[in-house]
MOPAC internal coordinates of N, CA, C and O (Angstrom, degrees):
PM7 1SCF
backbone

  N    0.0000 0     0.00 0     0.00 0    0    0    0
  C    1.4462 1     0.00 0     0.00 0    1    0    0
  C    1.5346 1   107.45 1     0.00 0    2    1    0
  O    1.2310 1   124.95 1   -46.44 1    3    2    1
  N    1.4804 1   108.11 1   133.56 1    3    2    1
  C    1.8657 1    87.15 1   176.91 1    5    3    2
  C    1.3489 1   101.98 1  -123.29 1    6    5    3
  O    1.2310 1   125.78 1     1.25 1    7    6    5
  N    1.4985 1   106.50 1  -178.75 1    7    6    5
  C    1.4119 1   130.01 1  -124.38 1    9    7    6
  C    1.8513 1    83.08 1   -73.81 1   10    9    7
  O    1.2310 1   108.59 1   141.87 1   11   10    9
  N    1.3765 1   138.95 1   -38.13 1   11   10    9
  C    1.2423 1   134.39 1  -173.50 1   13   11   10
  C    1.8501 1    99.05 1   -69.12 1   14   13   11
  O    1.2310 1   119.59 1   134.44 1   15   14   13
  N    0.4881 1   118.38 1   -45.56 1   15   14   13
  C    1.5341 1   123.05 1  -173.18 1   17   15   14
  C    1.6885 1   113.92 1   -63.75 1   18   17   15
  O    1.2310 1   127.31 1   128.44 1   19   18   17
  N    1.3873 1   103.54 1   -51.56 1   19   18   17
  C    2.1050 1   122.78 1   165.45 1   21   19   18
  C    1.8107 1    88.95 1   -57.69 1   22   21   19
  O    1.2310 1   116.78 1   119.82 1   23   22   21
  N    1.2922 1   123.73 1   -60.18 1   23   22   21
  C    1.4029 1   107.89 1  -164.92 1   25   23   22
  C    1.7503 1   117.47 1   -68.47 1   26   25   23
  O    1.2310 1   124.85 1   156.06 1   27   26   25
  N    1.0666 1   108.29 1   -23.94 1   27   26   25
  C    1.6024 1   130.02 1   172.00 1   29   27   26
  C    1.3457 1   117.06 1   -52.99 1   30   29   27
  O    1.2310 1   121.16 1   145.62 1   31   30   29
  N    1.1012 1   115.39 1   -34.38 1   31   30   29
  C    1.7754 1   133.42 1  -173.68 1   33   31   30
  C    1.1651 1    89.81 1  -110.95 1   34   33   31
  O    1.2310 1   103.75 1   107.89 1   35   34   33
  N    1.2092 1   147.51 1   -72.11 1   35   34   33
  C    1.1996 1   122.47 1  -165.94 1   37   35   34
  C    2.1254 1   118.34 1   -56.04 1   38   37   35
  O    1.2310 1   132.45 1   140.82 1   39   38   37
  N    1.0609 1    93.56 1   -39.18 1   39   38   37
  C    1.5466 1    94.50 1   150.28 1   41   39   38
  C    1.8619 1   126.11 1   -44.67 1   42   41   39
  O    1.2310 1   126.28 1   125.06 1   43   42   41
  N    1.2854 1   105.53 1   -54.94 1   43   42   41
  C    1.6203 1    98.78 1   177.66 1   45   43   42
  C    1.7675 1   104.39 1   -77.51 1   46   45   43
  O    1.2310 1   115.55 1   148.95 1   47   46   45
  N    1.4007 1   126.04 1   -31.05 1   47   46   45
  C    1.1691 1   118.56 1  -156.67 1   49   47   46
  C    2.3142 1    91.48 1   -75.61 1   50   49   47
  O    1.2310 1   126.92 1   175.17 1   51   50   49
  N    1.0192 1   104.30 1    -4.83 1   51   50   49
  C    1.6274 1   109.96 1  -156.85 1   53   51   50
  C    1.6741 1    87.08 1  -106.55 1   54   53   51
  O    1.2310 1   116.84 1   155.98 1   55   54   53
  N    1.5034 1   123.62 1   -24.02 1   55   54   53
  C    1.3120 1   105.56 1  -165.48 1   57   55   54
  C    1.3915 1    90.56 1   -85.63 1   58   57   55
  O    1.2310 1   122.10 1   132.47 1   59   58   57
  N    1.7105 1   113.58 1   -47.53 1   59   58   57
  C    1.6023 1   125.12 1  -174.88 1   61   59   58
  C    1.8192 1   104.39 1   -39.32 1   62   61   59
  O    1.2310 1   125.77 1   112.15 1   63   62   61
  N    0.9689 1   106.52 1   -67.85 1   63   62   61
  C    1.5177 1   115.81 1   177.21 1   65   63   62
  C    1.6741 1   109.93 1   -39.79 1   66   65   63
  O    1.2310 1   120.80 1   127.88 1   67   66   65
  N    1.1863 1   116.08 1   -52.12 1   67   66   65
  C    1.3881 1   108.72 1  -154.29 1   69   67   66
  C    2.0227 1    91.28 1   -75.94 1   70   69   67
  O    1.2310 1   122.75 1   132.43 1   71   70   69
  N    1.5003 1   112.34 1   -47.57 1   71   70   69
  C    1.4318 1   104.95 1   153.36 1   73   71   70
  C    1.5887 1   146.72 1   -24.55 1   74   73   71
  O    1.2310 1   135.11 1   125.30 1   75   74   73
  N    1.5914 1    88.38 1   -54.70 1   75   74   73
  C    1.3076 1    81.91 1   173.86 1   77   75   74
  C    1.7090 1   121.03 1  -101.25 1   78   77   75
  O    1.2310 1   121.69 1  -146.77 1   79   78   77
  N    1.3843 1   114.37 1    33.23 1   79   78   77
  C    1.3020 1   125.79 1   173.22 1   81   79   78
  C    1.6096 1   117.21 1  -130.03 1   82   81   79
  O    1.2310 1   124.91 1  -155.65 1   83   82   81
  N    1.3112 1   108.19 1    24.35 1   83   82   81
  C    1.3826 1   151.30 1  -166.33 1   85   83   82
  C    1.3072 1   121.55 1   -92.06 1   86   85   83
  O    1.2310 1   114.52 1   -58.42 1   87   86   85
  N    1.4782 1   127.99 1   121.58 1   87   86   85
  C    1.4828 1   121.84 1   169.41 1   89   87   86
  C    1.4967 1   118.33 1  -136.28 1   90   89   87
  O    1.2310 1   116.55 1   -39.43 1   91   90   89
  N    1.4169 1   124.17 1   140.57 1   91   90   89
  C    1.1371 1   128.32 1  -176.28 1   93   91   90
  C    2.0252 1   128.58 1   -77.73 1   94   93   91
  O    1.2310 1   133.30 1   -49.88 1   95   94   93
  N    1.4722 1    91.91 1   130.12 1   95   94   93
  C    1.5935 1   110.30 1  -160.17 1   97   95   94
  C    1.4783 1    71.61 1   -66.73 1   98   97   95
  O    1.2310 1   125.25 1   -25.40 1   99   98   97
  N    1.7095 1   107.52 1   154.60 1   99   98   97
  C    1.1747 1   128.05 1   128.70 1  101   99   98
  C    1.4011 1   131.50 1   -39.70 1  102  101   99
  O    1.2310 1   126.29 1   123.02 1  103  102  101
  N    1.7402 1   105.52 1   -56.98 1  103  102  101
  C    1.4902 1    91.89 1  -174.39 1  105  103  102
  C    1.3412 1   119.22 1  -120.85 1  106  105  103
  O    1.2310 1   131.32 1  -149.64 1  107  106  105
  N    1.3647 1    95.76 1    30.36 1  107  106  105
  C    1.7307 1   106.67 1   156.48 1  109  107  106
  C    1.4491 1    95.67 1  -130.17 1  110  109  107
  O    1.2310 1   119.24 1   -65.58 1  111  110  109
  N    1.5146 1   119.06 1   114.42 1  111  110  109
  C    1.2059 1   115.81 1  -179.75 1  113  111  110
  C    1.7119 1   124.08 1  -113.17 1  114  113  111
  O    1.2310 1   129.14 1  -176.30 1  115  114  113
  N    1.3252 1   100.00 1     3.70 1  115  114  113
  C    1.5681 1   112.06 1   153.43 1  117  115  114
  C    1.6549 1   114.07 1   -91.43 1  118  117  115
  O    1.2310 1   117.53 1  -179.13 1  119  118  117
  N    1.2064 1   122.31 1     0.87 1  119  118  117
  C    1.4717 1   111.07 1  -165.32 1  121  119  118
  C    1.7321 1    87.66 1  -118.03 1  122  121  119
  O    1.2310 1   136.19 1   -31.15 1  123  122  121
  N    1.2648 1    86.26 1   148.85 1  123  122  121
  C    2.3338 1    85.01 1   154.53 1  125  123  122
  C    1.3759 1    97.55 1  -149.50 1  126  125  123
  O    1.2310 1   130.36 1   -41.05 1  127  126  125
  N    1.0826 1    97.62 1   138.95 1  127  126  125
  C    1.9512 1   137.42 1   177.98 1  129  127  126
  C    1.2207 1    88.68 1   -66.28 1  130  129  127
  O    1.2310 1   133.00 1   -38.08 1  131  130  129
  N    1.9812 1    92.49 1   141.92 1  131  130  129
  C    1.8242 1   109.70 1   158.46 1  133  131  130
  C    1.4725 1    94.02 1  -163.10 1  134  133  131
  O    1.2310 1   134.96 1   -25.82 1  135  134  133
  N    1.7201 1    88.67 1   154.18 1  135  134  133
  C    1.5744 1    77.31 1  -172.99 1  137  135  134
  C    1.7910 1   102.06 1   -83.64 1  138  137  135
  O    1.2310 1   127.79 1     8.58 1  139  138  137
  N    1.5693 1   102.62 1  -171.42 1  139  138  137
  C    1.4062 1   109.91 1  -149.39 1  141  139  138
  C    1.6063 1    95.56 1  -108.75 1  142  141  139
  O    1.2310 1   110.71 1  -169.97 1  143  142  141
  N    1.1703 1   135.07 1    10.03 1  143  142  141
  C    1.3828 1   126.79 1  -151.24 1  145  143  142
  C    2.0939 1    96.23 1   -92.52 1  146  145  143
  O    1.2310 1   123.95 1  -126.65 1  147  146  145
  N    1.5943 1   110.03 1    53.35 1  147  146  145
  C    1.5558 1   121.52 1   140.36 1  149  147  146
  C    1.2507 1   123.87 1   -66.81 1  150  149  147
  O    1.2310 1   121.33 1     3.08 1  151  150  149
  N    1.8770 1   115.07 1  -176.92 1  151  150  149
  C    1.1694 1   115.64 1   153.26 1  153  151  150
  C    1.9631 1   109.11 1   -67.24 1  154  153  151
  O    1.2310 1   121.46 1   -16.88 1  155  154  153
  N    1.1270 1   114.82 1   163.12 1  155  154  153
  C    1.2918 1   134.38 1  -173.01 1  157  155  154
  C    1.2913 1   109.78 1   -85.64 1  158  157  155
  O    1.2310 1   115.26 1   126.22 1  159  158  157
  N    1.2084 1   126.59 1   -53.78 1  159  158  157
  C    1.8906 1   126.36 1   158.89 1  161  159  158
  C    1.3429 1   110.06 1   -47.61 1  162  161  159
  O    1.2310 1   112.26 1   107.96 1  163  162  161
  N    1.3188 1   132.20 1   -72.04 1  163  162  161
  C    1.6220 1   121.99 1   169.48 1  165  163  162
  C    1.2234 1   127.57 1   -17.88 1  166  165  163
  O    1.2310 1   125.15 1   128.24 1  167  166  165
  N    1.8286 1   107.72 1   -51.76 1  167  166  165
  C    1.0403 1   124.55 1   173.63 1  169  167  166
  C    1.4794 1   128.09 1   -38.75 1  170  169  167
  O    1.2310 1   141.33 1   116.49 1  171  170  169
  N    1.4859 1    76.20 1   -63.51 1  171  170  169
  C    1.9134 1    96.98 1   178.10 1  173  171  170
  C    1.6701 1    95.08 1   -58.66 1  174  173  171
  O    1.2310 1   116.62 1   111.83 1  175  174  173
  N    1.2530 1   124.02 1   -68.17 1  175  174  173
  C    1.5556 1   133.71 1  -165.17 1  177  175  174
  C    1.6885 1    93.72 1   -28.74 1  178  177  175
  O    1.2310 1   120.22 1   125.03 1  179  178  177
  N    1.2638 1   117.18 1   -54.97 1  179  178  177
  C    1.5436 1   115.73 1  -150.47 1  181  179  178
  C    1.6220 1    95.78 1   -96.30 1  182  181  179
  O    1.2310 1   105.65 1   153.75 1  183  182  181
  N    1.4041 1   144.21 1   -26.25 1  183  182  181
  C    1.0673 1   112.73 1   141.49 1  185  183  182
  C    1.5114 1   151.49 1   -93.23 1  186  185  183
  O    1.2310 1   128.22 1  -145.31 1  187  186  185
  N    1.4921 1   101.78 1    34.69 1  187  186  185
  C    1.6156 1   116.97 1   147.70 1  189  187  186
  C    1.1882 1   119.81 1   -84.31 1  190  189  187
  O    1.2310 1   118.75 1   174.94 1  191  190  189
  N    1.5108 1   119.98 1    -5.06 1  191  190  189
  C    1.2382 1   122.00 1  -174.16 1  193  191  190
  C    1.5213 1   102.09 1  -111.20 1  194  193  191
  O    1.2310 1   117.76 1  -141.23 1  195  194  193
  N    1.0744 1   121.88 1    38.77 1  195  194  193
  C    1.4898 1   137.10 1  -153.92 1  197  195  194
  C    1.7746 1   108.29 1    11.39 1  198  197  195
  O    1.2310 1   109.49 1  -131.16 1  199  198  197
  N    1.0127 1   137.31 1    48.84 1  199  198  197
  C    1.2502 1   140.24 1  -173.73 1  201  199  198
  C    1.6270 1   113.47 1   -98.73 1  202  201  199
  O    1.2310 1   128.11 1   161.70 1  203  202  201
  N    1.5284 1   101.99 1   -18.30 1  203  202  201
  C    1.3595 1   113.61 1  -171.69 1  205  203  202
  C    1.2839 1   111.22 1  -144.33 1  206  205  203
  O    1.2310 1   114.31 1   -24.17 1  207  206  205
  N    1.3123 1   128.37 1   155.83 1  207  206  205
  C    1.8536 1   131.64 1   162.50 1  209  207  206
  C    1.3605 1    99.72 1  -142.81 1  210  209  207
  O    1.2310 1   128.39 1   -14.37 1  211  210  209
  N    1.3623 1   101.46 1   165.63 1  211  210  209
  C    1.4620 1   104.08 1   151.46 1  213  211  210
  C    1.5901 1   106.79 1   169.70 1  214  213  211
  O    1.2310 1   107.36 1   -13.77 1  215  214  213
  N    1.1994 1   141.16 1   166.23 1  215  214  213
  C    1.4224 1   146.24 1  -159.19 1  217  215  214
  C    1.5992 1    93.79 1   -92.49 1  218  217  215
  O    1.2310 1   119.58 1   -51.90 1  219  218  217
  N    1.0726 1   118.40 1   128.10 1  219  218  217
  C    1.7096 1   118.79 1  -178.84 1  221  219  218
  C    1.5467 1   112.29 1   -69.57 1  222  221  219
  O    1.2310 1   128.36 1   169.83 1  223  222  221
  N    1.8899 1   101.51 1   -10.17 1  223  222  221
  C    2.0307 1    80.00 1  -175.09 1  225  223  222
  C    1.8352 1    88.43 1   -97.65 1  226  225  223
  O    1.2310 1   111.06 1   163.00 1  227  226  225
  N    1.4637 1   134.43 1   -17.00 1  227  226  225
  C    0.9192 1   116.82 1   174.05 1  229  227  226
  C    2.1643 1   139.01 1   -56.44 1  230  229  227
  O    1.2310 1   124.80 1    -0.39 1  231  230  229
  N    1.1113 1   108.38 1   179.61 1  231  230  229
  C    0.9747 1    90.71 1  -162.09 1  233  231  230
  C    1.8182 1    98.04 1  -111.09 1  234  233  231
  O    1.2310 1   118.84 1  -149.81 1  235  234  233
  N    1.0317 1   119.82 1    30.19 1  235  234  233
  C    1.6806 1   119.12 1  -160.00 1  237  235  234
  C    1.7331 1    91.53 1  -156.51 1  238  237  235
  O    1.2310 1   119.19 1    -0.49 1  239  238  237
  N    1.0723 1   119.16 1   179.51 1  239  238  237
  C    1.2649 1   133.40 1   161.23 1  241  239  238
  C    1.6242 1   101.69 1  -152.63 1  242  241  239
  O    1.2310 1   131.13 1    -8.45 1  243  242  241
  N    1.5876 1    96.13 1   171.55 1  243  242  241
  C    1.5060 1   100.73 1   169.99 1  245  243  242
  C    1.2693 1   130.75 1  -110.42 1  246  245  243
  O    1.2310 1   100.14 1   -14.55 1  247  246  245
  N    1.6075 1   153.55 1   165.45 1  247  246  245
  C    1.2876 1   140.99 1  -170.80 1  249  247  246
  C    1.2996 1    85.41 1  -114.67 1  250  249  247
  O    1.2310 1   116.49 1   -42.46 1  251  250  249
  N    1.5296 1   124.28 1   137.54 1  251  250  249
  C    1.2284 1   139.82 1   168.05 1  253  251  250
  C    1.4270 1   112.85 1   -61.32 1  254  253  251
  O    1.2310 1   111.95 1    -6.14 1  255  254  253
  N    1.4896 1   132.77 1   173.86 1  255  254  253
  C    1.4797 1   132.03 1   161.02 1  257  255  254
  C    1.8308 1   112.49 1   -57.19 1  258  257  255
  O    1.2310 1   131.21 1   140.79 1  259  258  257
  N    1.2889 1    95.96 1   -39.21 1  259  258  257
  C    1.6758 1   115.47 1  -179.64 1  261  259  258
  C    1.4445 1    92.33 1   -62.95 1  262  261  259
  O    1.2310 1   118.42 1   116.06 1  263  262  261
  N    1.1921 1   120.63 1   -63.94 1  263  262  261
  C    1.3924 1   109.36 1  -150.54 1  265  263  262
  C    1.1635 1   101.64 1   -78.17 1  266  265  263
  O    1.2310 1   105.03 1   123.78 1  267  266  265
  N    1.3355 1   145.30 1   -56.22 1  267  266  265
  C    1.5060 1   129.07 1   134.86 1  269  267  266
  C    1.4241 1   124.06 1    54.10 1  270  269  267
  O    1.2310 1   131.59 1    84.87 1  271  270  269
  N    1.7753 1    95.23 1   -95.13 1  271  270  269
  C    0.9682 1   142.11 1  -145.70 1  273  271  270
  C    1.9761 1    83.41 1  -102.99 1  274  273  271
  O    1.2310 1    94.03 1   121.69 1  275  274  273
  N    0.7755 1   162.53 1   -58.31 1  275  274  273
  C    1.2160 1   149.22 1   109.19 1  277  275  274
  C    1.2080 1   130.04 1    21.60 1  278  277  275
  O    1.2310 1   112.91 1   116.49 1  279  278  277
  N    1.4824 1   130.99 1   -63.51 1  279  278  277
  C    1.0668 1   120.48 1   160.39 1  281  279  278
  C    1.5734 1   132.33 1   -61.83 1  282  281  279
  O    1.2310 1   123.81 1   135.53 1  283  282  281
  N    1.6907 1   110.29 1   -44.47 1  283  282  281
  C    0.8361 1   136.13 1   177.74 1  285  283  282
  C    1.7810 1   101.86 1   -31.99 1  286  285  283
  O    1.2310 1   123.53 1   114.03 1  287  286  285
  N    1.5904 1   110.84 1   -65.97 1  287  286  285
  C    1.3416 1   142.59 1  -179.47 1  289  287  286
  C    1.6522 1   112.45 1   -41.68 1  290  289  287
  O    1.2310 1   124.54 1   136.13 1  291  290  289
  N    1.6661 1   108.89 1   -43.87 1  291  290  289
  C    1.3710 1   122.62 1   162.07 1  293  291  290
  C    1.5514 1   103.83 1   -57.62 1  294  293  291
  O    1.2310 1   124.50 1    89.48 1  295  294  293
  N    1.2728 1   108.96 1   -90.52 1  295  294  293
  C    1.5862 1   117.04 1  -155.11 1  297  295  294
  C    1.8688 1    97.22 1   -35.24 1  298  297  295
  O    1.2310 1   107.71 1   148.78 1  299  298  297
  N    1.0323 1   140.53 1   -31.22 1  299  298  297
  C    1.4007 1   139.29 1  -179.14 1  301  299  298
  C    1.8677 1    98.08 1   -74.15 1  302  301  299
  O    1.2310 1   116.08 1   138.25 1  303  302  301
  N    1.2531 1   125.05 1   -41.75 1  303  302  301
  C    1.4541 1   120.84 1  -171.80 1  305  303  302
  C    1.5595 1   113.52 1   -52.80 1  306  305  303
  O    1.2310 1   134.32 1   118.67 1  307  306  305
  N    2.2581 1    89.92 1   -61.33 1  307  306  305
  C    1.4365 1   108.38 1   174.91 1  309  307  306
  C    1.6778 1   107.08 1   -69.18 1  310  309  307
  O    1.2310 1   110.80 1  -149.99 1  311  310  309
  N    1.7348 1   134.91 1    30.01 1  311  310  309
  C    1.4799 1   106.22 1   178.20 1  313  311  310
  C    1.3933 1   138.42 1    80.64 1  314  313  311
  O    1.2310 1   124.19 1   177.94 1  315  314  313
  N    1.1779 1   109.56 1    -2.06 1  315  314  313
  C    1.9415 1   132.47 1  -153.14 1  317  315  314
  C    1.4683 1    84.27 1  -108.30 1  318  317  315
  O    1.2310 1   123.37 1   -72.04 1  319  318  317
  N    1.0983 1   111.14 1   107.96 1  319  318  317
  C    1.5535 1    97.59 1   170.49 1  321  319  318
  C    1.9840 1   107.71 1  -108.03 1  322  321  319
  O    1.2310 1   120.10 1   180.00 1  323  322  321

């Protein structure tokens, strides 16, 4: 397996996670909060892919509609229903 492919999965296995440890704001109701306590490159990785934001001194970030909808799309690939 090489190193783009190991970092690739660990990317979906980090978005799945942060998803499914996830709860929905009131008044952002396309987005849901999780906290951020990943690796920090992933981090960055998945919000260049606009899948994620969040303020770096905070303690949460948010999952985009994309990323969402993204994870969602994973957990059905990997079986996770």
């Amino acid at each position: 397996m090489s190193d783009e492919s190991i970092s690739q999965h660990i990317g979906n296995l980090t978005l799945m996670l942060l998803y499914l440890t996830s709860w929905e704001e009131k008044d952002l109701p396309h987005w849901r909060k999780s906290w951020k306590g990943y690796d920090f490159d992933v981090r960055d990785q998945l919000e260049g892919m606009g899948l994620i934001s969040g303020n770096h001194r905070a303690k949460s970030l948010y999952l985009s509609k994309a990323g969402i909808e993204a994870a969602v799309k994973l957990l059905k690939e990997y079986g996770i229903d």
